[in-house]
N, C-alpha and C positions, 0 to 999 in steps of 0.2 A: 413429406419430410417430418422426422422426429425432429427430436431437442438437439439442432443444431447448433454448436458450439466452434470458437477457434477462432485464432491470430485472425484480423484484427478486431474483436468484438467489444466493445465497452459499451454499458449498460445505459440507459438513457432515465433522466429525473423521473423518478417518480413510479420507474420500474423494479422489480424483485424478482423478475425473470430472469435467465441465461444464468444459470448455478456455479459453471466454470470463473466467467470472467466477477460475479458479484463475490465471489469467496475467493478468489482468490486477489483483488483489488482492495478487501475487508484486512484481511491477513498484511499484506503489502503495506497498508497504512497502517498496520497496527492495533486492527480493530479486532475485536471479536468476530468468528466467524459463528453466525447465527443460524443453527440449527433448528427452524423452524418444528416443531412437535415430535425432535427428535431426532431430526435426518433422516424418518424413514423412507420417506416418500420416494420414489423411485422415476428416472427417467430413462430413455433409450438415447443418449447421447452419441450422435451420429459427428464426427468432424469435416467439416466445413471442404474440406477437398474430397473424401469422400464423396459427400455429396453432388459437389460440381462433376465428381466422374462419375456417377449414377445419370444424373442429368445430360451428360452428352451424349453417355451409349443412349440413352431413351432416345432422345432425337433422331439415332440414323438407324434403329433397330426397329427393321418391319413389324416383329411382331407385337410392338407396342403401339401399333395404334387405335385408338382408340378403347388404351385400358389403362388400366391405373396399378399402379405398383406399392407397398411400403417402400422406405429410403431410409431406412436404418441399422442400425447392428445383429438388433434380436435379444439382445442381451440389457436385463434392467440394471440401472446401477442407481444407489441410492444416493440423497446429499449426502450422507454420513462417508461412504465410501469416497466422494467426491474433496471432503474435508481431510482424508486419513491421505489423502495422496498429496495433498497441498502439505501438509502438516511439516513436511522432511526442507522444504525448501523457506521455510519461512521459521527461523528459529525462536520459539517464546510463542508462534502462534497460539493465540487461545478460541474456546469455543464455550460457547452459550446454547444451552436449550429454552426455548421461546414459546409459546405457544402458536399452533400449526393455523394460519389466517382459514375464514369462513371461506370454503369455496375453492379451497387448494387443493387441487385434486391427491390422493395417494400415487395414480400415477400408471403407468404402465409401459408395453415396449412393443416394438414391431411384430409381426411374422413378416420372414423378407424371404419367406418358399416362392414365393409368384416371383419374386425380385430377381433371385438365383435364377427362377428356370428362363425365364422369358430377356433377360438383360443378360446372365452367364455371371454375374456380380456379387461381389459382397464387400464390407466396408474393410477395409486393411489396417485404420489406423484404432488401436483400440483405448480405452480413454487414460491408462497410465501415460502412454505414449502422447496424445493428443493433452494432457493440462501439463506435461513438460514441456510440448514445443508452445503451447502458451505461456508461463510462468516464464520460460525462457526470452519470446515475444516482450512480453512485459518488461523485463527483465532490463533488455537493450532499447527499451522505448520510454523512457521515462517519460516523455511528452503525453504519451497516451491514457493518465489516469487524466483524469476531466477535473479541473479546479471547482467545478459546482459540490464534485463527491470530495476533495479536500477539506471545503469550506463545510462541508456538512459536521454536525458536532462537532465543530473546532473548538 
């Protein structure tokens, strides 16, 4: 699996993974959204039901046994890109360029050719669509931002 994202993902202390729900929980509170070394860095953000229907054709599809598949889009999208799509739902959102942590990778994305031939598959939700039905998710769950990430710079 790539950079799985999607309803209902909230980040856990002390983490800086999962780019959807951290930027756009940042933005919700009011924070900056923190563009580590620019936003270039890129992932293959693959959504969370996507995935679970990669995962089931693999179970009943013979000819995956005993092989391994990518389980994502194919397509890189950067933080920056990821930022520019939150930006419309969160009005006054702002963003910060930081510097890019030791050990953050740049980043990369699937080839999902094996994916297609052997499962007949590819991901349907693509990430405009997948950080609406989040931001939406969000949206009607007010319960779900975590009061540890409230209290954080209060």
């Amino acid at each position: 699996y790539f950079s799985v994202y999607g309803e209902p993902q909230i980040p856990k202390p002390g983490s800086h993974s999962w780019m959807v729900p951290w930027l756009s929980l940042q933005a919700r509170l009011g924070r900056p959204m923190r563009l580590n070394g620019g936003g270039v860095q890129v992932r293959d953000l693959v959504h969370v039901e996507d995935v679970a229907e990669a995962t089931a054709l693999a179970l009943v599809e013979e000819g995956m046994a005993g092989r391994t598949v990518n389980v994502g889009t194919g397509r890189p999208t950067s933080v920056r890109e990821v930022a520019d799509l939150l930006t419309p739902y969160f009005p006054g959102a702002r963003r910060i360029v930081t510097p890019r942590p030791e050990g953050d990778p740049l980043g990369g994305y699937a080839s999902t050719e094996r994916c297609r031939e052997l499962l007949r598959w590819r991901a349907r939700i693509d990430v405009a669509q997948g950080v609406d039905r989040y931001v939406r998710w969000l949206e009607s769950t007010p319960e779900a931002v975590p009061r540890w990430l409230v209290e954080e710079n209060a």
